[in-house]
N, C-alpha and C positions, 0 to 999 in steps of 0.2 A: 144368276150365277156369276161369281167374279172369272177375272179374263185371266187368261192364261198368265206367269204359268199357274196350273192347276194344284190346288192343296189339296194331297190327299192322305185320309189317317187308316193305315190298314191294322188293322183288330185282330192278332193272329198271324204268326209266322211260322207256324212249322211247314209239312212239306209242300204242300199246294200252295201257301200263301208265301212262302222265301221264295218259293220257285218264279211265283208271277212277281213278287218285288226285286229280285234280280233284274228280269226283261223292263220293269217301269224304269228302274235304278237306270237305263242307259237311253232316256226319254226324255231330255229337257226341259218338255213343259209341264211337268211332274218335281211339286215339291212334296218327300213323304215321311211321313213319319210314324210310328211301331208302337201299337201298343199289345204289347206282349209281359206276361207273367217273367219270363226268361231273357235275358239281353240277347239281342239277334247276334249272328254269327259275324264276325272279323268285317268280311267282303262286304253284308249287310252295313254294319254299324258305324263304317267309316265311310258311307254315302248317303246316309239317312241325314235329315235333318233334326229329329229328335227321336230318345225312345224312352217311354214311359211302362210303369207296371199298373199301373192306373187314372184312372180318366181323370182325374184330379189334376195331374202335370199337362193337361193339355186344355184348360177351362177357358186362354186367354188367347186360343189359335182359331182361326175359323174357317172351317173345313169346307171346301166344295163337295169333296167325294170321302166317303168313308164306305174301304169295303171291310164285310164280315166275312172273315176267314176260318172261323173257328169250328170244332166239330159241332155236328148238329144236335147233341144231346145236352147244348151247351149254350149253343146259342140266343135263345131265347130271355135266358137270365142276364148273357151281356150286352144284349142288344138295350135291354130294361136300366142298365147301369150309364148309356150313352149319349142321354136327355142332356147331360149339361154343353155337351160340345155339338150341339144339332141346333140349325135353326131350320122355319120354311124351307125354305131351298136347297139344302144338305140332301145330294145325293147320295142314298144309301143301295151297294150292290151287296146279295146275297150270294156267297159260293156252296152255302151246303145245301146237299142233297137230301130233298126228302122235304125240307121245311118251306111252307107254302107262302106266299103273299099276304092270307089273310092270318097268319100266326101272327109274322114278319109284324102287319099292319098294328095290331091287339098290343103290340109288347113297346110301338114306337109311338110318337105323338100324332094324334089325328092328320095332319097335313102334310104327314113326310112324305116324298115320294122316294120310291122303293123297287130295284130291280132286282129278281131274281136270275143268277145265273149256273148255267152246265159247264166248266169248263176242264179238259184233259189234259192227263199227263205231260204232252207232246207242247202243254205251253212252258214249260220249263225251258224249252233252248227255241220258244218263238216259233214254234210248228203246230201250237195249238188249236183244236174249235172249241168254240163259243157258242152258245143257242144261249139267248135271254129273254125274258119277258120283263113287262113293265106295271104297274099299278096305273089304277087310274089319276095318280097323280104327278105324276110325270107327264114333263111337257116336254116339246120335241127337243129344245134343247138341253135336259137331260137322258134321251134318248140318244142325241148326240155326241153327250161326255162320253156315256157309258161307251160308245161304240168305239169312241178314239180311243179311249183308256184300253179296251179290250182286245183293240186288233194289235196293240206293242205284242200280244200275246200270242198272235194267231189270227186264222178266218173268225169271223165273225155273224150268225145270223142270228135275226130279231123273230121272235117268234107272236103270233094272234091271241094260242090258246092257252095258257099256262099247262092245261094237261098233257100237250104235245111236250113238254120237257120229260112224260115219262117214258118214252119213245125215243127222246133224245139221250136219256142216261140211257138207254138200253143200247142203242148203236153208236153213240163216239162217247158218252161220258165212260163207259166200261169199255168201248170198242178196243182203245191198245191192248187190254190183257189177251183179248183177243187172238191179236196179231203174236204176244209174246208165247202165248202159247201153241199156235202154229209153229214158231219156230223151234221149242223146242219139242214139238211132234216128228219134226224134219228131220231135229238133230239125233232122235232118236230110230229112229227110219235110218238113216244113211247111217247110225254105227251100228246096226241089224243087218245090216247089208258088206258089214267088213269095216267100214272107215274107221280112222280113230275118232274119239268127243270131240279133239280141239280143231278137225278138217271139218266133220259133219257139223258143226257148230257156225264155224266163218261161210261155208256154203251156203246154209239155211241163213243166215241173217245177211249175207251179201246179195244174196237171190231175192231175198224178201226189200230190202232198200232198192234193190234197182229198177224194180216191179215197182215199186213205189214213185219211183223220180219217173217211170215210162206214164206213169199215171201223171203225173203232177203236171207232165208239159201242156195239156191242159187243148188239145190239138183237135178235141172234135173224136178223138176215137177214145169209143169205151169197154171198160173191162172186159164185156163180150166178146169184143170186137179183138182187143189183143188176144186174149184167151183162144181165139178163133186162129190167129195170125201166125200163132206157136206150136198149132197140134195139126201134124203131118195125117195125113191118113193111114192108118195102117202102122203109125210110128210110136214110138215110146209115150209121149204126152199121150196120145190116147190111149194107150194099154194102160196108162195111170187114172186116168180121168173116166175110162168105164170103169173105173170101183168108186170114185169117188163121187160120179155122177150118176148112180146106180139108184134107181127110182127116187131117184133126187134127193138121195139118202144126206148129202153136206149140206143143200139146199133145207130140208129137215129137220134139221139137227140147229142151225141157227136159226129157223123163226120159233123152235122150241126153244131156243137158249135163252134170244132177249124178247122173247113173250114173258119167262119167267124173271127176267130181269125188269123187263117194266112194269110187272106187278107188284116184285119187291119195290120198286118205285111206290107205288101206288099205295102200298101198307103202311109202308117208313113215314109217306104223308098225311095219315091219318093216326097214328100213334102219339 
């Protein structure tokens, strides 16, 4: 692998893929460059060091990391178009979901090595996770790039089994919608209750961030544990929390959610 800083060609900028080249864009050891159908955006375009509409414009660059960005109904064919800007040791990261290692492997040249990865919304402003896995050809210091490149984004963890990524899109790769639609479960709750949208709306999303940062501090106490911390006896938080925790009826309700969500996992990978 050449030494920093690192050249890398991301394949793919709309919204996951600007979102994480914004956070590389303020990463020094990251020279990058776009190859995209579409000229990337203003912000983009005047920090990039090139951007092309085809792999043709970039035959005489040589790329450490090239991540695929693109949707996965897609992927596969432009991964097949990418042979001329890859050598040995061109790390190649996968962002879409659904599409396996051994696709990935079929469409690239025998000795790429090849990381698949999960990454969330929340890497857009650097608050993101990461779960990746690696091909058997990757060696640890492409395990390494990947890991620097990935944390500009967010937490990061490495994962054994590639099937455990469909467990990981079910709890963080979907998990924000999650959280966005709790809030406006909230918002809907508090203007059932009288409040206007735009009160019930900053309550539910300011209650939900500060719960969040009480979590982030990172202190040894867990959600249990706060949840515990907050509910009086006899008090409001529990006259709420026996409907919600009513023969573990919420608790219910999400390992039905991303059970079904990591199946669809499991389909999309075999399609």
């Amino acid at each position: 692998m050449s030494s920093s800083p690192q050249t890398v060609l991301v394949v793919g900028c709309g919204h996951m893929g600007g979102a994480m080249v914004r956070q590389w864009m303020t990463h020094s050891s990251y020279t990058l460059h776009i190859l995209n159908p579409s000229k990337p955006k203003a912000d983009i375009a005047s920090k990039i060091e090139s951007h092309s509409e085809n792999v043709e414009g970039f035959k005489d660059i040589h790329f450490d990391i090239v991540v695929l960005a693109v949707k996965p109904q897609i992927i596969i064919d432009v991964a097949k178009t990418l042979r001329p800007v890859l050598d040995e040791n061109t790390l190649v990261i996968s962002i879409a979901a659904g599409v396996t290692l051994s696709s990935l492997q079929a469409a690239l040249p025998h000795q790429q090595p090849i990381i698949r990865c999960m990454p969330n919304l929340p890497s857009s402003i650097g608050a993101g996770v990461t779960a990746f896995v690696t091909n058997e050809k990757c060696l640890s210091s492409h395990t390494q790039h990947a890991q620097d490149l990935l944390s500009v984004v967010g937490s990061v963890h490495v994962l054994d089994d590639e099937q455990d990524l469909h467990s990981v899109t079910a709890v963080s790769g979907s998990g924000p919608a999650y959280i966005f639609h709790l809030a406006e479960c909230m918002t809907d709750a508090g203007m059932s209750l009288g409040l206007s949208h735009d009160l019930a709306a900053q309550l539910a999303r300011e209650t939900i961030i500060g719960s969040a940062r009480l979590l982030e501090t990172n202190d040894g106490t867990s959600a249990e544990e706060y949840r515990k911390s907050v509910t009086s006896k006899g008090g409001t938080t529990q006259a709420a929390l026996e409907v919600l925790m009513h023969d573990d009826a919420m608790r219910g309700l999400f390992e039905r959610a991303l059970k079904q969500a990591s199946e669809r996992s499991q389909e999309l990978s075999r399609s």
